[in-house]
NUTIKE-568488 format. One record per residue (C-alpha): x, y, z. Coordinates in steps of 0.001 Angstrom, whole numbers. Each point is the difference from the previous one (the first is absolute). Layout:
% residues N
+---------+---------+---------+
!       X !       Y !       Z !
+---------+---------+---------+
!       X !       Y !       Z !
...
+---------+---------+---------+
***
This chain:
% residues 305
+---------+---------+---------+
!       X !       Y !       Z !
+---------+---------+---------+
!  -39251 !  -15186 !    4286 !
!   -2124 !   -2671 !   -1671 !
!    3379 !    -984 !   -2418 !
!    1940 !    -619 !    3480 !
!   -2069 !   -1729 !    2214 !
!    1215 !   -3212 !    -558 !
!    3420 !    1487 !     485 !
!   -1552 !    1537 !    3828 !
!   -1634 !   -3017 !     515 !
!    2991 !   -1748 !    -377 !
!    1822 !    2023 !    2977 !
!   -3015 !    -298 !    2318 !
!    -862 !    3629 !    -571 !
!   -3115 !    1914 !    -620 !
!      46 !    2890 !   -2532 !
!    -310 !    3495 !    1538 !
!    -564 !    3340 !   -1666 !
!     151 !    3678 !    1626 !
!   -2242 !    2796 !    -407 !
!    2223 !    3087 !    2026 !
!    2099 !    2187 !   -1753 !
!    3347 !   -1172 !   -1311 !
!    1909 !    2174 !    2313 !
!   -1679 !   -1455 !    3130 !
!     430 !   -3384 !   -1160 !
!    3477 !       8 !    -920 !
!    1729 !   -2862 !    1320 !
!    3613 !     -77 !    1271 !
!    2190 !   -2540 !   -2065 !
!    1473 !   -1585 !    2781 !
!   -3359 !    -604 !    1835 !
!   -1010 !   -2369 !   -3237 !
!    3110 !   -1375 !     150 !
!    -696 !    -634 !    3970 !
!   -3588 !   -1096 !    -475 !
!     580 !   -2575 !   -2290 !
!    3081 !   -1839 !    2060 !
!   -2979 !    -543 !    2828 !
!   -3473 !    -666 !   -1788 !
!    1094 !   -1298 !   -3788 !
!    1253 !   -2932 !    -839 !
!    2704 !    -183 !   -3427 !
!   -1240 !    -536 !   -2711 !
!     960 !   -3018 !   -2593 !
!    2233 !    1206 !   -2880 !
!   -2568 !    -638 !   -1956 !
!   -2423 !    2345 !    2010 !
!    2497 !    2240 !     -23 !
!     294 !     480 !   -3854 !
!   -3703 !     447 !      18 !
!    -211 !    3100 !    2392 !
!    3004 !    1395 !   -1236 !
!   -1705 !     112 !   -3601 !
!   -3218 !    1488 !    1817 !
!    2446 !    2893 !    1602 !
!     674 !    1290 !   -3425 !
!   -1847 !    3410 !    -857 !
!   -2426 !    -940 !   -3364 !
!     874 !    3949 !    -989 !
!    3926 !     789 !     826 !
!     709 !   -4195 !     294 !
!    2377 !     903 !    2832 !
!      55 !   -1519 !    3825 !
!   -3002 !    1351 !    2285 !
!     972 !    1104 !    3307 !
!   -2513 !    1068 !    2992 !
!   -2019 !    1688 !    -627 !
!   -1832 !   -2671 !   -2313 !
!   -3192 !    1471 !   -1635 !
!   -2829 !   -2043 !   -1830 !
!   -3489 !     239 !   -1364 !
!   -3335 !   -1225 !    1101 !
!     504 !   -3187 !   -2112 !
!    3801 !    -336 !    1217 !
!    1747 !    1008 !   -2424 !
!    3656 !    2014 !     661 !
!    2589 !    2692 !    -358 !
!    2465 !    1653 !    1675 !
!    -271 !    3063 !    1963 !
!    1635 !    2086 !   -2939 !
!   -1537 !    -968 !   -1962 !
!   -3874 !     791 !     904 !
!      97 !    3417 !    -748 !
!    1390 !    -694 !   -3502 !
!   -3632 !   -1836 !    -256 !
!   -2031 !    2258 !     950 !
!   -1392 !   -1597 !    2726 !
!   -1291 !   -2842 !   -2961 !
!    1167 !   -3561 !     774 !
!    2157 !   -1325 !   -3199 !
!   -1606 !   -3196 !    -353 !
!   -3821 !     415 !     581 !
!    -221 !    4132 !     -71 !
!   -1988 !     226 !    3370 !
!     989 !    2586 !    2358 !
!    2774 !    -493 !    1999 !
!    -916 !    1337 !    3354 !
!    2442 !     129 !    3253 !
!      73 !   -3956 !     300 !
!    3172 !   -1348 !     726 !
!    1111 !   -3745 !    -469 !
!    1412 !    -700 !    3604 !
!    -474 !   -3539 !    -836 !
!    2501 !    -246 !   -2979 !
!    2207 !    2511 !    1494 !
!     344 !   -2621 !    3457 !
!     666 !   -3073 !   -2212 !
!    2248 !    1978 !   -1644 !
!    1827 !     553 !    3501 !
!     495 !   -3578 !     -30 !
!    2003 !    -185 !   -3427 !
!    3463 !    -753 !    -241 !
!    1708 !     545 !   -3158 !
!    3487 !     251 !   -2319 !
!    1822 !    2958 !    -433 !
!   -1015 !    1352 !   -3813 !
!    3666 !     347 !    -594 !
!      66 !   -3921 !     512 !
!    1217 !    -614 !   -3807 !
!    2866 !    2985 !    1062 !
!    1361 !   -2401 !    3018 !
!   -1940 !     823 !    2961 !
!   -1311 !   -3346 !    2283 !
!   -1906 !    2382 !    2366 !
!   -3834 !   -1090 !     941 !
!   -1721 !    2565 !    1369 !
!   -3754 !    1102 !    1602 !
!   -2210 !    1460 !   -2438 !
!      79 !    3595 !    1756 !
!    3644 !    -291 !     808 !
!    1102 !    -760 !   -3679 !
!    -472 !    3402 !   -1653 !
!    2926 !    1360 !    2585 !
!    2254 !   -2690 !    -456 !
!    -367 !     101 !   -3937 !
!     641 !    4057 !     190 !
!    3457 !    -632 !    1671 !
!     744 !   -3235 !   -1209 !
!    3615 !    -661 !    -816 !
!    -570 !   -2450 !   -3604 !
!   -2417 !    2860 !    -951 !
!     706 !     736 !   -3766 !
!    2296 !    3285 !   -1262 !
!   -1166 !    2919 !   -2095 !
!    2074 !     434 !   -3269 !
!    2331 !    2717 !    1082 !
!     344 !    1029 !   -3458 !
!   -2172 !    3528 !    -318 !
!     518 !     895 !   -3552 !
!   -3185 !   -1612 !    -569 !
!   -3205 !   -1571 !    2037 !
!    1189 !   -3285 !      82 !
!   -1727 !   -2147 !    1955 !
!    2119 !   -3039 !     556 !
!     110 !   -1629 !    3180 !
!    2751 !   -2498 !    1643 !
!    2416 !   -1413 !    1811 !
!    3803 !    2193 !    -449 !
!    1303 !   -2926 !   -2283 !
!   -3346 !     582 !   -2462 !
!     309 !    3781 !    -106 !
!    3688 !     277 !    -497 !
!    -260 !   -2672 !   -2742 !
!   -3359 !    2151 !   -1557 !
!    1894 !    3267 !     301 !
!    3012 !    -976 !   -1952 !
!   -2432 !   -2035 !   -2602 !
!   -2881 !    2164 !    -385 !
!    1243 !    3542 !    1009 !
!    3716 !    -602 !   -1534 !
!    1153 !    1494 !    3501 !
!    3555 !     121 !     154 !
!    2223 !   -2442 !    2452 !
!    2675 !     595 !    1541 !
!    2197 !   -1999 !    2756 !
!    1983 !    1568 !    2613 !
!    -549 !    3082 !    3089 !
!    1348 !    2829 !   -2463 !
!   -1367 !    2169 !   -2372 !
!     703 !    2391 !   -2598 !
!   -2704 !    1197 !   -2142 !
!     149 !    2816 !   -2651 !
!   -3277 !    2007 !    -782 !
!     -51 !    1957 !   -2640 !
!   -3734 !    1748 !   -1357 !
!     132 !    2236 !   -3320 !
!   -2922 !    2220 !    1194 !
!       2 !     486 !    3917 !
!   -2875 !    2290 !     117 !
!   -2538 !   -2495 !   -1040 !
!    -916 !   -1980 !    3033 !
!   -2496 !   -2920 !     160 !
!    -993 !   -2011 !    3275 !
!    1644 !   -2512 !   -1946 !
!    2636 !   -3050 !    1457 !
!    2985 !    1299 !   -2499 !
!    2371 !   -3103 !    1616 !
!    -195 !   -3586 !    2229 !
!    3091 !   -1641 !     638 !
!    -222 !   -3553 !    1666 !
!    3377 !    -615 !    2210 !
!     911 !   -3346 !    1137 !
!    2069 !    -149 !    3520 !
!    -250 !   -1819 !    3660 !
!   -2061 !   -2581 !   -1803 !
!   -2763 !    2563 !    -180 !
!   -1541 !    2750 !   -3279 !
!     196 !    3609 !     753 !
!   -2180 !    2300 !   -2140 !
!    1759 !    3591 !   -1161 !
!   -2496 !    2298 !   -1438 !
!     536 !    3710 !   -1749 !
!   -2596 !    2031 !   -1227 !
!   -1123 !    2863 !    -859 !
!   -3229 !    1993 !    1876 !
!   -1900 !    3282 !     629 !
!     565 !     953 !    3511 !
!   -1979 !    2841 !    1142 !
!     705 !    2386 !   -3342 !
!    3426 !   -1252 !    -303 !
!    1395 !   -2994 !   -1839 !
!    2324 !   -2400 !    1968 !
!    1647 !   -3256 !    -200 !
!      19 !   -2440 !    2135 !
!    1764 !   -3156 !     684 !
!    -443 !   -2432 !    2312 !
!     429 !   -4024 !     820 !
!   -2274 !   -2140 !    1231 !
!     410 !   -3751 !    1208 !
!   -1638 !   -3202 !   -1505 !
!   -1675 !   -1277 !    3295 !
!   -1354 !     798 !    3106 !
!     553 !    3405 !    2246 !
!    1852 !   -2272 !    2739 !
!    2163 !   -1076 !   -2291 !
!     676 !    3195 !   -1302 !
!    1406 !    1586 !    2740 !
!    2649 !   -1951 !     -62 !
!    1572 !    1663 !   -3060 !
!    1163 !    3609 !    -752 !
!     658 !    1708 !   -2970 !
!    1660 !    3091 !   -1038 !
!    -253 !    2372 !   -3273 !
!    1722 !    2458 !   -1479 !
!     -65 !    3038 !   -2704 !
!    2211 !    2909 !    -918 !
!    1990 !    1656 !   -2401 !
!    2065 !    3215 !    -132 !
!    1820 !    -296 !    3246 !
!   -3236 !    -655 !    2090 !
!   -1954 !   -3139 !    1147 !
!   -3460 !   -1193 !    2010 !
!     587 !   -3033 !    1869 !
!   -2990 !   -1476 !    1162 !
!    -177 !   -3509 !    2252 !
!   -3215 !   -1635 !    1254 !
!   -1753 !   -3274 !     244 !
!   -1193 !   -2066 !   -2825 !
!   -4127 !    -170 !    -141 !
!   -1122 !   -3406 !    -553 !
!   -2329 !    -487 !   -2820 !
!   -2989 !    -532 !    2113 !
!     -35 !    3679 !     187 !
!   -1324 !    1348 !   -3690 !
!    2486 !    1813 !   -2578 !
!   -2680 !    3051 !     612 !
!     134 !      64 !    3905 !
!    3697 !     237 !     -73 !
!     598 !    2305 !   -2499 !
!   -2763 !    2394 !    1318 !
!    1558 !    -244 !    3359 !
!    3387 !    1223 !   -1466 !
!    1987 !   -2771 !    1763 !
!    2791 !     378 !   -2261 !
!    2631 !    1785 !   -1997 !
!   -1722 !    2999 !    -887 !
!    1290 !    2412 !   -2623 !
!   -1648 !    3235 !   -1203 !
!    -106 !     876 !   -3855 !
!    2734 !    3385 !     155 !
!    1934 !   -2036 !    2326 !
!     484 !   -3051 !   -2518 !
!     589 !    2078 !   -2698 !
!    2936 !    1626 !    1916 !
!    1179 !   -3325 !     502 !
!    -140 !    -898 !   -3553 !
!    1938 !    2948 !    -952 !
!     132 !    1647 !   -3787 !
!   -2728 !    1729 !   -1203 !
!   -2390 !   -1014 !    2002 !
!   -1808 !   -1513 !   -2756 !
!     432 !   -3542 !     822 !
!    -256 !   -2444 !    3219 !
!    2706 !   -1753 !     539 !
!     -15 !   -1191 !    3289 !
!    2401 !   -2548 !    1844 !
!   -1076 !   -2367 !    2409 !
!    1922 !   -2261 !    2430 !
!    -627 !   -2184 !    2667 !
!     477 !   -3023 !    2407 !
!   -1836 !   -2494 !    2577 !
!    1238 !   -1399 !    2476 !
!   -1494 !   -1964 !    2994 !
!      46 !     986 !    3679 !
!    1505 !   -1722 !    2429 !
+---------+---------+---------+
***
């Protein structure tokens, strides 16, 4: 690569480049990650910064990982990229080929770098190949909004989101392991794959989540409610939570664990990992006419021991 020879030179290293099939030539992560302890020096921070800036894909402007492809003249991308080109190279428009960058993708072996949730609290350094994985399970990763009335797309730490949901989505607060919660809808046939209600509880120090909606299950409307935790699944499972619904003489109890957020609204709802009440059966427990949801809700947390 005629832009990062200086960079090659730098680490003693001759570029290489690959004419076999990409499937033959795939290398194994942790054989980089073992050829550069024994043949490449590390690089200067300052050399570092360089090739790190050459790993970035000129069409997605993401990481590249093995395998590495480039041009006659040197010029980049990514492997998932190529066939979004056409087999064209981005920057000059020659034809791509089955060259691969072996060069870049070595000296990348010999990269170590921050965590990208550095700003979130996370110290870690890791190898260039070895970062991806750690970033994917990495504890100061960033939260989803868990609120799913809308695609919101705020990210943050718990104290961030709890302060955005009661700010921006005027999500109710409460404090204490109880609840009591009164539904009450004037027209219960019409249901939308809409978030009707988010309450944010406050107890153990932690936030607890408590959705109920309304959704189409097969051909038959439900509700659902369900609570999920504000953290990680580990912490999670430390907590239990119980709900229940009835009216005239009869009652569904249901007890579970609390999902934490890192697990979307959708993927819990859809697996049904919750108080789940079908249409004639609220309606029975909402008594009169029929006419008219009125549904009562109750509830508690507590923490295992």
């Amino acid at each position: 690569m005629s832009s990062g020879s200086t960079f090659f030179n730098d680490l003693g290293i001759n570029p290489e480049s690959s004419d076999s099939q990409d499937n033959e030539d795939m290398m194994d992560i942790n054989e980089h990650v073992n050829d550069h302890t024994h043949q490449l020096p590390k690089p200067t921070a300052s050399v570092a910064s360089s090739v790190y800036e050459l790993l970035e894909c000129p069409v997605c402007l993401n990481a590249m990982y093995p395998p590495i492809h480039q041009c006659s003249n040197g010029h980049t991308l990514c492997s998932g990229c190529k066939p979004r080109v056409q087999n064209k190279c981005p920057t000059c428009r020659h034809e791509l080929g089955n060259i691969r960058c072996l060069a870049l993708e070595k000296v990348a072996a010999s990269l170590e770098l921050p965590c990208k949730y550095q700003s979130f609290g996370c110290n870690g350094i890791y190898p260039y190949y070895c970062k991806p994985k750690h970033e994917s399970v990495c504890v100061y990763r960033p939260y989803n909004c868990p609120y799913a009335g809308s695609d919101c797309t705020v990210i943050g730490d718990i104290p961030h989101l709890v302060s955005h949901l009661k700010d921006d989505h005027k999500v109710d607060m409460h404090n204490g392991s109880t609840f009591n919660h009164r539904y009450v809808k004037s027209n219960p046939h019409e249901v939308e794959n809409a978030t009707w209600m988010l309450t944010l509880f406050s107890c153990f120090g932690q936030y607890f989540c408590l959705h109920f909606e309304a959704f189409q299950m097969a051909m038959a409307p439900v509700y659902i409610a369900f609570l999920r935790f504000m953290g990680d699944e580990s912490e999670a499972k430390s907590y239990s939570y119980s709900l229940e619904v009835g009216g005239n003489g009869r009652k569904i109890i249901w007890q579970g664990v609390p999902r934490s957020i890192r697990d979307s609204h959708k993927k819990v709802r859809d697996s049904y990992d919750g108080l789940v009440i079908h249409r004639n059966m609220a309606l029975f427990f909402s008594g009169g006419d029929r006419k008219e949801l009125k549904l009562k809700v109750t509830g508690k947390i507590w923490k295992e021991q």
